[in-house]
N, C-alpha and C positions, 0 to 999 in steps of 0.2 A: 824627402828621399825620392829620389829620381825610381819610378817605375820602367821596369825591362819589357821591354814585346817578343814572349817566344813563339817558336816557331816550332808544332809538331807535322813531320814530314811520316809518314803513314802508307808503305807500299806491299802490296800481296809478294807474299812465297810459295803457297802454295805448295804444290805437287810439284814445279820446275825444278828442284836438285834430283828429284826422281827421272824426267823427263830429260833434264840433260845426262843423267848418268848412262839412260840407256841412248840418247842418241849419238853422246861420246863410243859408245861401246860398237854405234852400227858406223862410225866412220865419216856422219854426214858430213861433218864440216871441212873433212878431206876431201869430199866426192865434192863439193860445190866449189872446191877451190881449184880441184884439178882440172875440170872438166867446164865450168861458167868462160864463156867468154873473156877476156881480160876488164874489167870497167874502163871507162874513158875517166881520165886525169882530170876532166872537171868534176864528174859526180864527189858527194857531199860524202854517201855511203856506200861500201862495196855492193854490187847486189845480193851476195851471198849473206849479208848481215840481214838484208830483205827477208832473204828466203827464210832462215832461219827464226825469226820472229813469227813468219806467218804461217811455219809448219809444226812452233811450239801452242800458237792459237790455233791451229786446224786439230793438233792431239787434244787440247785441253779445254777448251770455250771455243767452240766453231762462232764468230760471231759474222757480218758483209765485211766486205774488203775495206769498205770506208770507213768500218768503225775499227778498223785493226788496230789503228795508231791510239784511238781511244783506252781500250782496253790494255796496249802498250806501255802509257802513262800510269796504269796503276799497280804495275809490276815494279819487282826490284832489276834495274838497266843492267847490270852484269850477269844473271843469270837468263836475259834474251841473250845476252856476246854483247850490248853495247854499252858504252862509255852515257856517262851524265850528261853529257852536252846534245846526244845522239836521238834523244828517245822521243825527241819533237820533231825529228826530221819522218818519220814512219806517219803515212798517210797512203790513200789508194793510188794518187799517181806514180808513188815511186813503187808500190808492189806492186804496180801493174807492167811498170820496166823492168822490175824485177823480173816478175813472170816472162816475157818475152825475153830475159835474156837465156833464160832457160828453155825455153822452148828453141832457139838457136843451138843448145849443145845438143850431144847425139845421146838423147836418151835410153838410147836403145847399150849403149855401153856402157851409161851409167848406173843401169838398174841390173845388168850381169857383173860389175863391179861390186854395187852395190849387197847382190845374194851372194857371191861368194864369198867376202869376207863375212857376212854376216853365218852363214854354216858353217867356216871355220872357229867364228870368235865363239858361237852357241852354241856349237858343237849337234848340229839340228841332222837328224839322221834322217837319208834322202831315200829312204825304198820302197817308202810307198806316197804317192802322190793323189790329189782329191781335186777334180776340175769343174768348175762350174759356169754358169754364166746370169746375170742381170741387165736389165737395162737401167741405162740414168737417165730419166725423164728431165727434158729439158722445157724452160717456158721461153717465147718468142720464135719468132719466123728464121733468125740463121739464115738469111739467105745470100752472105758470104758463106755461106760453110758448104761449098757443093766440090771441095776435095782438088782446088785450085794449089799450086805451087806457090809457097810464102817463104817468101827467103831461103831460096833454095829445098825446104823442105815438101815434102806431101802431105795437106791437111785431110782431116777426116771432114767425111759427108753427113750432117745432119740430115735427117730426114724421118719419114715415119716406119714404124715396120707393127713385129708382133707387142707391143708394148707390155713388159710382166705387171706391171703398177697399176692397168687397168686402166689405163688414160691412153685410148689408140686416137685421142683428138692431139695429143701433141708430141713434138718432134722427140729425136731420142739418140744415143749414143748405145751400142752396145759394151760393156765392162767384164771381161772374162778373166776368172781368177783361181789361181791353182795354190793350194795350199799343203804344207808339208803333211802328214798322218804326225808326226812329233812334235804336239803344240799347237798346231793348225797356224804355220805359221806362213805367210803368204812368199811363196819363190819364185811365181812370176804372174804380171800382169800383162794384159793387150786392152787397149780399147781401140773397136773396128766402129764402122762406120753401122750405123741406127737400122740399116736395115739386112745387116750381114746374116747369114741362115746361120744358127749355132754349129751344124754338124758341120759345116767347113773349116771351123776353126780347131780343129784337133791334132791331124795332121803338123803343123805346124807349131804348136803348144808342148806337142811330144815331142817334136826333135829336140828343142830349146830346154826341154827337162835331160834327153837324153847327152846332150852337150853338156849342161851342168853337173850330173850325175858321174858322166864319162865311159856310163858304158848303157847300154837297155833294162840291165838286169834291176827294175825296180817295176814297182803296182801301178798301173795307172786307172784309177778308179774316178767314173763320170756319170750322168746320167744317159738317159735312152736317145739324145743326141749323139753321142758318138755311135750308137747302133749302125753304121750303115756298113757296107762289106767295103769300101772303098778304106774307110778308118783302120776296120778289126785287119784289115788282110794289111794293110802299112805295118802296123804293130807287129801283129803275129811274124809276118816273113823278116820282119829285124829282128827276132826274137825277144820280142817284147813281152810286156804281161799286162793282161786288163780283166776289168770285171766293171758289166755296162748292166745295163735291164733293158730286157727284150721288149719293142716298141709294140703297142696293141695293133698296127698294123702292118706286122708280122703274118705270114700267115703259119707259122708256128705256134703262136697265140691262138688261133680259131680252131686249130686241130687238134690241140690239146683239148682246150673247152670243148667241142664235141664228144671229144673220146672220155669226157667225165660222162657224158649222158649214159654211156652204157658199161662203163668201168668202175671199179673203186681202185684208186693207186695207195700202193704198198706204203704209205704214210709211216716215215721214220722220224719218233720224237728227239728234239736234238736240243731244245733249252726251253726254259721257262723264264719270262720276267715278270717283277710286279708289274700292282696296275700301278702305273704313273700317276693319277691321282689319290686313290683311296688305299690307304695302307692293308684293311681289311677285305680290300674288293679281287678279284677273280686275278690269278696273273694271266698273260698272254703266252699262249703253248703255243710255240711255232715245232712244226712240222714240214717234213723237206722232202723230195722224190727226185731220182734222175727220170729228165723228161724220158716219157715211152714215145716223142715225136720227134728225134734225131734235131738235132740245128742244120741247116741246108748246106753251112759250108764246115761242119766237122767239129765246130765248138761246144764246147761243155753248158749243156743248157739245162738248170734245176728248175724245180719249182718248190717256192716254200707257200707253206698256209699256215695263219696265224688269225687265235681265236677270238680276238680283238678289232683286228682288223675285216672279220666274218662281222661281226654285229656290227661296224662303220658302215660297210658297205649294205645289209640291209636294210637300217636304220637312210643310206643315204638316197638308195633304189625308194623306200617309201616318204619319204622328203619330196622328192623329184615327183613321183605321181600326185602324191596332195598337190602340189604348188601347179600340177600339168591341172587339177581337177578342176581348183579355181579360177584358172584363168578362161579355161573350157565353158564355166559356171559364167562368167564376164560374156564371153562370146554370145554362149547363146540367150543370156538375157539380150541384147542386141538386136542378135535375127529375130527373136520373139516381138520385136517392139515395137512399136508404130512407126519408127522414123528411122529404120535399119536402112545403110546405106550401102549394103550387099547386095547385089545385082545381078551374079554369077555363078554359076556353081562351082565355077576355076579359082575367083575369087574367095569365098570360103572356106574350099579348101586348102589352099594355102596360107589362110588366115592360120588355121590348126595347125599343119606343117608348120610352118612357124613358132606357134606355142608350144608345140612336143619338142618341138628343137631348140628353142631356149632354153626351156627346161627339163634338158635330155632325159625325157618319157619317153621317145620315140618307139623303145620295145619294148613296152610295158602297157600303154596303151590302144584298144582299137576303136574304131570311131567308126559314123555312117552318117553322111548326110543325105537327108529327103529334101526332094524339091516338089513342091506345090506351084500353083496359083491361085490367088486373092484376087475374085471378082469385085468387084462395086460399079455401083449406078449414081450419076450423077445429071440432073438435069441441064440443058443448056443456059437456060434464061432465067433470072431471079422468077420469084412467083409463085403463085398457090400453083398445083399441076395440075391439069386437066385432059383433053381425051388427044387433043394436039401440040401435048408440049414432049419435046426433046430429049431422048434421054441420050448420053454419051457414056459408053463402058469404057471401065479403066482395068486394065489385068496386072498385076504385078508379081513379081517372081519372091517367094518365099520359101525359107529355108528352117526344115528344121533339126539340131545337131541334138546325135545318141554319141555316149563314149563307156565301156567298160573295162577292167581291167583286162590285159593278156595273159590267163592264168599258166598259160602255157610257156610263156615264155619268162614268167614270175620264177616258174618253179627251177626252168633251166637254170636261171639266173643264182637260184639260189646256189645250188652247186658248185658253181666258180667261186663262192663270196668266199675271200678272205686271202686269196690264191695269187702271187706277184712270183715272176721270171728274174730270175740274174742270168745272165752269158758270159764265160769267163773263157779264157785257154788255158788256166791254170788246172790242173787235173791232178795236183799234187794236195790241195788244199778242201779238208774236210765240208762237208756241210754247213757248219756251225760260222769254221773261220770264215768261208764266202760270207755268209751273211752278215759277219760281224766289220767284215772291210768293207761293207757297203751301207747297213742299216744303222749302224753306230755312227762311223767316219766322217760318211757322207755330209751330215748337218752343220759339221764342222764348218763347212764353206759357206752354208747359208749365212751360220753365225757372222761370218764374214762381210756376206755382202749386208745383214742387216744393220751392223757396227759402222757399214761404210755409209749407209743412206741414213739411218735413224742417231747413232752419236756423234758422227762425224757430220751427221746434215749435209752430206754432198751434193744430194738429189731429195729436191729438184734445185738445179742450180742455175743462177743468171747471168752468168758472162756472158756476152756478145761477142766478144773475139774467140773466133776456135781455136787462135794459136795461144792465145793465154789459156782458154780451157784446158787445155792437151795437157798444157804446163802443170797447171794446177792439178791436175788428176794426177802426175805424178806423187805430188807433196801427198795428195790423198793417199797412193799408197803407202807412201812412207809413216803416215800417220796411221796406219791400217797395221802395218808390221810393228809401230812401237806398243802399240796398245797386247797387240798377240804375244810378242817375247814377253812386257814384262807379266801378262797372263802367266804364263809357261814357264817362266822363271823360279817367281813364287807357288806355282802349286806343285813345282820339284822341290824346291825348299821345304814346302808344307811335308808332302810326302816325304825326302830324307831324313825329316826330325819328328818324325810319325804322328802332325798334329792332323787331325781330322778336318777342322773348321777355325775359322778365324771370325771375333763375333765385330762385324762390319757392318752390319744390316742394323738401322733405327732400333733403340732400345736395346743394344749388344745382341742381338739376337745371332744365331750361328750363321756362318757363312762358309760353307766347303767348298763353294768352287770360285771364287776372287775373281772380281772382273778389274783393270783398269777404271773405269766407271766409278766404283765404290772407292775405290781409291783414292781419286781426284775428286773426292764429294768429303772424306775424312781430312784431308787435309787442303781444303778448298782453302779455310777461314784462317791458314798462316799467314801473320805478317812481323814484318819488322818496323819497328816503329823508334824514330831518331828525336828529341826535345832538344832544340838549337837557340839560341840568342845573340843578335849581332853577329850572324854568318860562325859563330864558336857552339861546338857540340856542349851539350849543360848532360846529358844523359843519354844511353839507347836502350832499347826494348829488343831483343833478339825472341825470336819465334822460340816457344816452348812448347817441347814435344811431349802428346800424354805417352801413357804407357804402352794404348796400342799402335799409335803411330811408330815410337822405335821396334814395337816387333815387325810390325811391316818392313821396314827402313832394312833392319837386322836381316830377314829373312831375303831383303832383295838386294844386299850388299851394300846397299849406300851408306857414305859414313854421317853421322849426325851434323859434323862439322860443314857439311853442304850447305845448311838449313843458315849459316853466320856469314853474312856478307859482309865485304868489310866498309860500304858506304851504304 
């Protein structure tokens, strides 16, 4: 009896019917067709099939460009958008054309096309806005990226600036992103050039909300970058609405801190939270006061105190002086030493300046250094000595360093601890709400950018071409947006059918706020799986859903039937 050789053909599902579900819903595959350049009549595949491959791999397995096609291969081909014959043609040269074809359309229309169908289709409510900014730390010289004209367009200037990542040895792109308060879901992006000052960028971040919006009457909620009167006074005279936090180099900040030295302020308790770690430990009482030191140009300036944030800042003032002590302890074992190469008394004291400044003690600590000199005698000539031999004197300059605390300025200090400014024009809006549109909201956006550099692995990133980079930080948003709706999707779902938590986390354990992440980790291990012989199907295996994969599915509208391909 003749033996058969079958053939099991074996390709992931995954999370892609989720993933296409919601990028059907945001429109992409119209935005890349309306707006991509036309492909030239020889290419193999449109660019837009490109693109879309490489933006379902930047949502779901960030992997290098050269492995994209790798990981292409082990997907089911109709749920990227390609056909069977297709799925070997995806390698880095062709998304790298891809990418440049993209970076030729005008993305600046295609990401206002893009948000506004996307807040009509989600029905994303625009009134109050959340602005922030990061850098994307870049590795290599870019030294085509100095903001040269590339086909017509204006490239961005790599180069170095303030770097947030703590790497100011390397180049950088600034990424500034604005997310909705409904979702935190992102409605516009810029990336400027690496060494652009944040507070510049607001201005303009507001009009393009105020455009999409279509009128002013929404929150615009940022950090103490937008603090400057150039920004607040834009806002304000279009009758805008903001709430920033007063910069410490305010001098409304140092006059308030004074006038606590010899005041107590009318302290109005206005909420309580737990402590965020220990269910049984102390909750955090904030308390609020309208400034008694006016804002300079007329705006609403509070001050809240919170008693949590009172024991950080202590606990951080006596961090800072230990770590000023030891390094103090370092120094002057040195000057003490036989082979101290302190010479100056300009020079050690700048040595310290320096340490209290590192380790911002500066007004916490005081110090005093003594200078002496160190005689010795040294003969000229080898030899026992006698009544004619030579002596030559050596003097050297010696130093010795005292340092004690500043009790005085300990005690000030303690005073202020616990103590942060919001500045709003809003004069309608309680205590409580200020703080809660800005100490709640606000992280929202960090979430954002940490989603964009930590799951998404955007940064640190290695293209060489800035006009493909440019490109590609698009798709990054777009992958930034799908991960946030179906966020926000699902935990309105959760919310309308009153479930508390969904058990998602290893060992079912509860899960109340669903990330995208957990998502694509439950259903990582779908596949569909084909048993063929002589080119004829003998059986298939279709992915079977457990039970908590269809509540997921259910609660985020996708229909089961996604999950059955039919090759």
């Amino acid at each position: 009896m003749e033996q058969k050789n079958f053939n099991l053909d074996s390709k992931y599902v995954g999370v892609l019917p989720i993933v296409n579900h919601f990028l059907q819903r945001l429109g992409f595959t119209r935005l890349l067709e309306k707006y991509l350049p036309h492909p030239d009549k020889r290419a193999k595949m449109d660019p837009a099939q490109t693109l879309e491959v490489l933006v379902r791999n930047l949502i779901i397995c960030r992997t290098p460009l050269y492995s994209v096609g790798e990981w292409a291969r082990q997907m089911v081909p109709p749920l990227l958008g390609l056909g069977r014959n297709q799925i070997h043609l995806i390698n880095d040269d062709r998304v790298g054309r891809a990418l440049d074809r993209l970076f030729e359309a005008d993305r600046t229309v295609m990401l206002t096309d893009l948000v506004v169908h996307m807040v009509e289709e989600f029905e994303i409510d625009l009134e109050q806005f959340h602005n922030d900014s990061t850098t994307l730390t870049l590795h290599g010289e870019y030294l085509e990226a100095d903001g040269h004209i590339e086909r017509g367009k204006q490239t961005l200037v790599v180069t170095f600036g303030h770097n947030k990542d703590h790497r100011p040895d390397l180049k950088q792109l600034l990424w500034i992103l604005t997310v909705s308060e409904d979702g935190a879901v992102p409605v516009h992006f810029k990336v400027a050039d690496g060494n652009t000052e944040d507070s510049t960028t607001h201005i303009e971040t507001w009009e393009v909300l105020r455009r999409l919006v279509g009128s002013a009457q929404f929150l615009y909620v940022a950090d103490c970058k937008l603090c400057t009167r150039e920004n607040l006074h834009h806002i304000d005279k279009a009758h805008g609405q903001f709430i920033t936090v007063l910069p410490r180099s305010r001098k409304e900040d140092s006059l308030f801190k004074e006038w606590l030295l010899n005041h107590t302020p009318d302290w109005e308790e206005i909420v309580q939270y737990p402590h965020p770690r220990r269910k049984d430990g102390p909750p955090d009482i904030i308390r609020a006061v309208e400034s008694p030191i006016p804002d300079v140009d007329g705006y609403r300036l509070i001050w809240y105190h919170s008693s949590h944030k009172r024991e950080r800042d202590a606990q951080n003032r006596q961090d800072r002086i230990v770590r000023a002590h030891k390094e103090l302890d370092r120094l002057k074992a040195k000057l003490d030493g036989p082979r101290s190469r302190y010479t100056t008394l300009e020079g050690v004291d700048q040595a310290v300046k320096t340490i209290l400044s590192d380790t911002g003690a500066q007004a916490w600590v005081n110090y005093e250094i003594q200078e002496w000199q160190k005689k010795s005698y040294r003969q000229e000539k080898r030899g026992r000595p006698g009544k004619e031999t030579r002596w030559r004197r050596k003097v050297k300059q010696c130093f010795h360093l005292n340092w004690e605390p500043n009790e005085e300025n300990i005690q000030a200090s303690l005073i202020s601890d616990g103590i942060f400014p919001l500045l709003t024009n809003r004069r309608d809006l309680s205590f409580l709400d200020i703080l809660a549109c800005y100490k709640s909201k606000q992280p929202f956006v960090e979430k954002r950018h940490e989603l964009l550099k930590n799951t998404l692995e955007v940064a640190p990133a290695f293209l060489k071409s800035i006009s493909r980079l440019e490109a590609f930080l698009f798709l990054a948003y777009t992958g930034v947006t799908v991960h946030a709706l179906m966020e926000r999707e699902l935990r309105k779902a959760m919310q309308d059918k009153e479930l508390k938590s969904l058990r998602l986390y290893p060992e079912a354990r509860d899960c109340p706020a669903p990330t995208m992440a957990r998502i694509i980790d439950i259903f990582g291990n779908l596949q569909r799986h084909i048993l063929s012989t002589e080119g004829k199907i003998v059986q298939r295996f279709d992915p079977e859903l457990t039970e908590l994969q269809e509540d997921v599915i259910e609660l985020l509208g996708v229909s089961p039937r996604s999950f059955i391909v039919d090759i």
